[in-house]
C-alpha positions, -999 to 999 in steps of 0.1 A, spaced: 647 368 -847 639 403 -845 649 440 -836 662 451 -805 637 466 -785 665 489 -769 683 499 -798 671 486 -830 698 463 -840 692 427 -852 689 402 -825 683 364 -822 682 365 -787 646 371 -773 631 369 -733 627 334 -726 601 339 -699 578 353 -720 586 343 -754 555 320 -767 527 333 -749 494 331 -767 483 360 -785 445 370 -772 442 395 -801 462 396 -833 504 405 -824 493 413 -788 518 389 -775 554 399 -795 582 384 -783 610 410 -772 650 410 -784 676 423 -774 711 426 -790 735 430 -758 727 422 -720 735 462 -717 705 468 -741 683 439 -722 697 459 -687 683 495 -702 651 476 -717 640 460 -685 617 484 -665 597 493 -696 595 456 -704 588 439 -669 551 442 -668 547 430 -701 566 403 -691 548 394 -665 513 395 -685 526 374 -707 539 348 -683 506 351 -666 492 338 -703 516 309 -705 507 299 -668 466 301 -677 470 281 -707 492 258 -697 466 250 -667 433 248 -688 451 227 -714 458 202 -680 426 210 -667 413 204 -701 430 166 -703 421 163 -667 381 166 -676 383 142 -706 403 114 -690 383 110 -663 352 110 -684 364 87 -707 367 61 -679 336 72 -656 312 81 -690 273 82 -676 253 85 -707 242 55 -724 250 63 -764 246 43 -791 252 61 -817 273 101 -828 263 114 -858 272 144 -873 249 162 -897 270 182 -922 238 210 -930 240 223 -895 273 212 -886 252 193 -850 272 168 -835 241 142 -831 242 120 -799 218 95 -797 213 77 -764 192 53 -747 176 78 -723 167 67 -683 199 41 -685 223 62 -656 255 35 -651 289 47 -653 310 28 -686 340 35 -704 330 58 -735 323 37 -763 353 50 -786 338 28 -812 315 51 -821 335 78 -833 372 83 -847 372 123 -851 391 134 -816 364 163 -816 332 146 -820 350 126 -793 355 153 -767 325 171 -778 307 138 -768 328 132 -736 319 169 -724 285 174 -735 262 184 -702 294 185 -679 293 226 -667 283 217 -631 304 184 -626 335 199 -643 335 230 -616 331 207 -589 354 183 -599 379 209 -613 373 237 -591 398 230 -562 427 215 -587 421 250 -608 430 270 -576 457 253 -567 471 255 -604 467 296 -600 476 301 -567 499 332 -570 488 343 -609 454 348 -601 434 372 -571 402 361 -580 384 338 -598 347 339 -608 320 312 -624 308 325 -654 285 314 -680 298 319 -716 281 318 -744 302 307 -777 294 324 -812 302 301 -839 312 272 -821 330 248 -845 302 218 -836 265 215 -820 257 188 -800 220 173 -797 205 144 -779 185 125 -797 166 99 -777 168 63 -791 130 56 -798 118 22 -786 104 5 -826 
């Protein structure tokens, strides 16, 4: 529910094509009313490329959320690091993995170990960058073929990420 963005008036009805796109910055992605299909009619050329942008948004997160679940269900079943136990230290907020190192077999991941769905995925993904591009890479482009021109490898680096991961080696006693 909002205000016309032709005339002002009250309105319920809003653009369904881009109405719930993610917002990148705070109220960068409001959703547009309109009170009449005359008022949509006189709105439309201002509002088409926003409209577009923003279905471009919904298209992008809608594929890395599938690209995401993609990544963690095939890891899950082809895992190919031997843990034994996750640990998470509260003080630094570091997701502690600690693995029997030199032990390269592909397993199921050992859900056992942890019941927190992040430690989980943080686990599952940990040391994945190349294997998830070459893996991921040609099913991405498919996914965007048409919303995207281009698309680039970049490294990223995360400021305040909500967990650390750390391999700890299981030491031989």
């Amino acid at each position: 529910m909002g205000s016309c963005a032709h005339c002002g008036k009250y309105s319920t009805v809003g653009c369904s094509h881009c109405m719930g796109a993610p917002e990148y910055q705070d109220g960068d992605a409001v959703t547009t009313f309109w009170c009449s299909p005359e008022c949509q009619a006189a709105h439309e050329p201002t509002h088409q490329e926003y409209c577009y942008n923003m279905q471009r948004r919904k298209a992008l997160l809608r594929t890395a959320k599938l690209l995401k679940a993609a990544l963690l269900a095939y890891k899950e079943v082809v895992y190919d690091i031997h843990l034994t136990k996750i640990e998470h230290d509260e003080d630094s907020g570091t997701l502690v993995l600690i693995h029997t190192p030199n032990r390269i077999e592909r397993h199921l991941f050992p859900s056992h170990l942890t019941r927190i769905e992040n430690h989980k995925e943080a686990a599952l993904l940990v040391n994945q960058c190349t294997m998830s591009i070459s893996l991921l890479g040609p099913m991405t482009r498919g996914l965007l073929a048409g919303i995207v021109s281009r698309m680039d490898v970049a490294i990223v680096e995360i400021r305040n990420p909500p967990s650390l991961s750390d391999f700890t080696p299981l030491l031989a006693s």
